[in-house]
C-alpha positions in Angstrom: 0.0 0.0 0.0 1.6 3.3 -1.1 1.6 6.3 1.4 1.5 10.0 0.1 3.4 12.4 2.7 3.9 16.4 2.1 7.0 18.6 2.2 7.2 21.7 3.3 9.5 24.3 5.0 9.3 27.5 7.3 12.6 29.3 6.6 13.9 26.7 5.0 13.2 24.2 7.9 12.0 21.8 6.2 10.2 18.7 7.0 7.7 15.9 5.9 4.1 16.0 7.1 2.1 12.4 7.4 -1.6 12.9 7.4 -2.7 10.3 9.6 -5.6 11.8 11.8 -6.5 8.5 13.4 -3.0 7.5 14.8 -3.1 4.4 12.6 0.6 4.4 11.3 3.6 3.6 13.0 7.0 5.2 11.7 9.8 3.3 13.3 13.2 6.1 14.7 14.9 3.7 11.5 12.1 4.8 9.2 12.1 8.1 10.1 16.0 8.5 9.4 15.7 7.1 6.2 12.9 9.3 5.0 14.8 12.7 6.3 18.3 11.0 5.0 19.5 13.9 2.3 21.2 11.2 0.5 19.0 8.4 0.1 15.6 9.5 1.2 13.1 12.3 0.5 15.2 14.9 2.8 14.2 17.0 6.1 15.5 18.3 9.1 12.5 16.5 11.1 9.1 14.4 10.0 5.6 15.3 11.5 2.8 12.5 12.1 -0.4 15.0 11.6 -2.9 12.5 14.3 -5.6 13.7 16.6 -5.6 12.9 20.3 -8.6 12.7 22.4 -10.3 15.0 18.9 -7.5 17.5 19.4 -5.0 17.7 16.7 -1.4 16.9 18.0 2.0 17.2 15.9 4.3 13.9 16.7 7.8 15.4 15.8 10.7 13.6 15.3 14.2 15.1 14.2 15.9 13.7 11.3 18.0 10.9 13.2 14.0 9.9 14.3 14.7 11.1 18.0 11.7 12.4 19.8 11.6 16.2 20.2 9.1 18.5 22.7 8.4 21.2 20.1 9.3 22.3 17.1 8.3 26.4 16.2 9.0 26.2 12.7 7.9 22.5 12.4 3.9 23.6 13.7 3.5 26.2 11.7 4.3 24.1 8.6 2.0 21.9 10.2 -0.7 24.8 10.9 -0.4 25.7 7.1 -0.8 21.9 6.2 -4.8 21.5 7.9 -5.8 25.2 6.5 -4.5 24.4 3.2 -5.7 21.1 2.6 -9.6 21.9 4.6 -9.2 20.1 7.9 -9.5 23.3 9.7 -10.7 27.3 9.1 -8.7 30.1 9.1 -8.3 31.8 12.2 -7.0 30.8 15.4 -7.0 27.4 16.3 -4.7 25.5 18.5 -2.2 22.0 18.5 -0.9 19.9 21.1 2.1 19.4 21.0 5.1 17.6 24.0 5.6 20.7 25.6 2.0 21.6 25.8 -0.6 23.0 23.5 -0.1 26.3 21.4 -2.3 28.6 19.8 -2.2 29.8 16.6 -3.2 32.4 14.0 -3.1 31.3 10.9 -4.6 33.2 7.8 -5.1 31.8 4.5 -1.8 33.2 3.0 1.0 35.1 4.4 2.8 34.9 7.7 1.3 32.2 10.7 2.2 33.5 14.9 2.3 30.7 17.0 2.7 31.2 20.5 5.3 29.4 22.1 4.9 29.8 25.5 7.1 30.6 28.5 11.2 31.4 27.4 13.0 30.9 30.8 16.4 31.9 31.5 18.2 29.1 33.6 20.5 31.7 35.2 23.7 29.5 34.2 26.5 30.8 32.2 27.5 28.4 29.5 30.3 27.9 26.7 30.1 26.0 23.5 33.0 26.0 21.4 33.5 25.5 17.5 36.2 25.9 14.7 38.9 26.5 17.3 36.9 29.3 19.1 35.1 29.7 22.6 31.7 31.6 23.2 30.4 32.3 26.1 26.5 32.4 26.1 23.1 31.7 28.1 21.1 28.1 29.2 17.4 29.1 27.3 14.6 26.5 27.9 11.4 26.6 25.3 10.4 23.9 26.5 13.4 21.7 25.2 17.2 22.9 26.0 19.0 25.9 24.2 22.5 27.0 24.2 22.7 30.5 22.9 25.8 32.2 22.7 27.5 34.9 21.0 29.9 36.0 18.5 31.7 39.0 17.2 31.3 38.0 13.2 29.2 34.8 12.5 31.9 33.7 10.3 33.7 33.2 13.4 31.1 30.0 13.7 33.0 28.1 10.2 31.5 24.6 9.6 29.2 23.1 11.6 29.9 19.5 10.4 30.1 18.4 14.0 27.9 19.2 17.0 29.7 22.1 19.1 30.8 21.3 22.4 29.3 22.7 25.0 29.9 23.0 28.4 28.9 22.3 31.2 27.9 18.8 29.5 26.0 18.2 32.7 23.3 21.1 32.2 22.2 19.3 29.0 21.8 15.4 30.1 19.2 15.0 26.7 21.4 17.2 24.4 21.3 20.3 23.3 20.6 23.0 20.4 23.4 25.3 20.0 22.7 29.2 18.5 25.6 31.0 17.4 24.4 34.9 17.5 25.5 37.8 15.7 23.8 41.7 16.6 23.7 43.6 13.4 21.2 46.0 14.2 18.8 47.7 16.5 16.8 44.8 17.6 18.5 42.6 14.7 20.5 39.5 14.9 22.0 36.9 12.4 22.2 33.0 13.7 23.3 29.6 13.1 22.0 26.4 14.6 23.1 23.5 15.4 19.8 21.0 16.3 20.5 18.2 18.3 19.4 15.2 16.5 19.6 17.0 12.9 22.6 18.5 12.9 22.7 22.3 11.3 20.2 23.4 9.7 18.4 26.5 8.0 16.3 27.5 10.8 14.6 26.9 14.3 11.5 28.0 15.5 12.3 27.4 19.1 15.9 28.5 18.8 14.9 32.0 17.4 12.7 32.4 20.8 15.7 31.2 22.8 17.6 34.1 20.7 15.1 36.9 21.3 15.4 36.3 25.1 18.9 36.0 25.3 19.8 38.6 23.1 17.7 40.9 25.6 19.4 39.7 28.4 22.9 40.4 26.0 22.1 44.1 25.8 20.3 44.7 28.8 17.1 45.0 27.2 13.9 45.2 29.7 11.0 43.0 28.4 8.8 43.4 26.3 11.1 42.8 23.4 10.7 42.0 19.9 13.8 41.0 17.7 13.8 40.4 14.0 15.5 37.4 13.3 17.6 36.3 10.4 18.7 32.7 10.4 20.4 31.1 6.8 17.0 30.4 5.7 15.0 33.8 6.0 13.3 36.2 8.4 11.4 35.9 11.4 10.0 37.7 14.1 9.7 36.9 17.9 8.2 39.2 20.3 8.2 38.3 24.3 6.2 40.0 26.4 6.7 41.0 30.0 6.2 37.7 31.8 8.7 35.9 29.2 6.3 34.5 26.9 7.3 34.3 23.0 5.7 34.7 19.7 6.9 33.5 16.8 6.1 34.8 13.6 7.3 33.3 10.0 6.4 31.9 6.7 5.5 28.5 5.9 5.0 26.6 2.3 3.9 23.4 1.6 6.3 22.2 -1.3 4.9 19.1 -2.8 3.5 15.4 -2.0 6.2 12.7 -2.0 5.7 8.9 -2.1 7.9 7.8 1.5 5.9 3.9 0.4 9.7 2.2 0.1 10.7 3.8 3.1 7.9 1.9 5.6 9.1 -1.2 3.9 12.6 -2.0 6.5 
């Protein structure tokens, strides 16, 4: 029996979407990976099971190596875009359950989708990660799954990401963690990189440019409310936090085209 997924990308975060509203298929961590491998599969930096939950739609993410993850801010807006486009639900504001809890959404028929995220807490802990020969000193974020943000004088400072940046202490993150490497360009501006745990670098992250907002306010000293303008490798996004540290995220997200993952179910 084939199966017909969708790809699609916020910020060229990209990700395959299975419709499967009564929970009826089970993708294995080794099926997952194959499907996001660049290589030999489709391609994606995570894949979405689209099921409902007690009639309440719920996004089961996993990252690309098919690792379970809380949240994903780029991943549920994709996600968000998927049920208005295709007529499972309205425009307007709707919510999805998700591991760290449900979010709300707006999301209109075309143009940019807010989600919000929920509560961005500092963990008061100085941290380090280090990459390309360099060490940067940075800030423990929590969205609901572990951040490393840190900053940098000239993102090229950052150099390849081929490897997962060390980070320290290793003790603060017993799961793993995302690393943001953070450059201010501007009043209320800032250029990243990421590296995801579990997919490696990629183009964007929802959750990471939340982490980013908060700690490039506590960077410059910046009371909240805040809103920073984001520009990770894969396009622009906003995040605004408010005065009791909750974030929304603004961005773009575009379903691509429907891909055939049938040979991939097959191991």
């Amino acid at each position: 029996m084939s199966m017909i997924a969708t790809y699609g990308h916020g910020t060229e975060n990209d990700f395959v979407l299975v419709f499967d509203p009564h929970d009826e298929h089970s993708i294995t961590t080794a099926q997952t990976a194959a499907i996001c491998n660049r290589s030999t599969g489709i391609g994606a930096d995570g894949l979405i099971r689209i099921i409902k939950r007690d009639e309440k739609w719920f996004m089961d993410y996993r990252n690309a190596d098919g690792s379970l993850a809380e949240m994903c801010g780029n991943g549920i807006r994709v996600m968000a875009r998927y049920l208005v486009e295709r007529g499972h639900m309205p425009e307007g504001i709707f919510a999805i359950n998700t591991r760290d809890g449900i979010k709300h959404l707006r999301v209109p028929m075309v143009g940019d989708i807010s989600v919000n995220m929920g509560k961005v807490s500092d963990e008061g802990e100085e941290i380090t990660a280090s990459t390309n020969g360099h060490i940067f000193n940075g800030y423990n974020i929590n969205v609901g799954n572990p951040h490393a943000v840190v900053f940098v004088d000239d993102i090229a400072q950052v150099g390849s990401l081929d490897e997962a940046p060390i980070v320290r202490p290793k003790d603060s993150y017993p799961e793993g963690v995302n690393v943001e490497f953070v450059q201010i360009t501007g009043d209320h501006e800032v250029t990243m990189r990421v590296f995801e745990r579990g997919s490696g670098e990629t183009r964007s992250c929802g959750t990471g440019t939340c982490a980013v907002a908060l700690a490039a306010s506590l960077h410059t000293k910046e009371r909240l409310p805040a809103h920073w303008v984001i520009y990770p490798p894969g396009g622009r996004l906003e995040v605004t936090i408010d005065g009791h540290s909750n974030a929304t995220l603004i961005g773009p997200a575009v379903l691509v085209k429907d891909v055939d993952i049938s040979e991939f179910l097959l191991a």
